[in-house]
N, C-alpha and C positions, 0 to 999 in steps of 0.2 A: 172036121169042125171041133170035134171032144180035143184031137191034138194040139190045135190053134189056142185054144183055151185052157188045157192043160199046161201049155211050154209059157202061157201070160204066165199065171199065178206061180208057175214055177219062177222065174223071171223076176215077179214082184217081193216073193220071200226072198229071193237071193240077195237082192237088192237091202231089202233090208234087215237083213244079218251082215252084209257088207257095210253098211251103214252103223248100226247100233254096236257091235262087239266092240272095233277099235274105242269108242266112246267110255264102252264101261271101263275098258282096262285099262284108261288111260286117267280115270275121274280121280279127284281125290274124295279126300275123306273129311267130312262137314265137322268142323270146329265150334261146338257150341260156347257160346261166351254168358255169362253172368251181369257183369258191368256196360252198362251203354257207352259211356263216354272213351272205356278201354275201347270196345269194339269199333267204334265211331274212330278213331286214331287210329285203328291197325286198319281198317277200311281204306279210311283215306293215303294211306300209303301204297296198300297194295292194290289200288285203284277198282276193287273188289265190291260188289252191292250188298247189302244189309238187309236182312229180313227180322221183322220185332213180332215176337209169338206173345200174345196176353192170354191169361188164363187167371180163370176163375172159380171158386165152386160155390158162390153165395146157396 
């Protein structure tokens, strides 16, 4: 039984270290931008999605 349940979970991490590693070493490197309407242009070229961060300290 303990073996049954020990070779899953073994199994499940392998799994996903199989999974995640290639991902990280393959990710690039996040390009913050300043300008919207620059970003908005280089988006729509590299057919890439846009995230808009608001912040405040009122």
């Amino acid at each position: 039984m303990f073996n049954s349940v020990f070779r899953c979970i073994s199994l499940v991490v392998l799994l996903l270290l199989v999974g995640t590693i290639p991902s990280l070493i393959a990710s690039e490197e996040v390009k913050w931008g300043k300008l919207l309407e620059a970003g908005m242009k280089e988006a729509s070229k590299t057919g890439k999605l846009v995230m808009l961060d608001f912040y405040t300290d009122w």
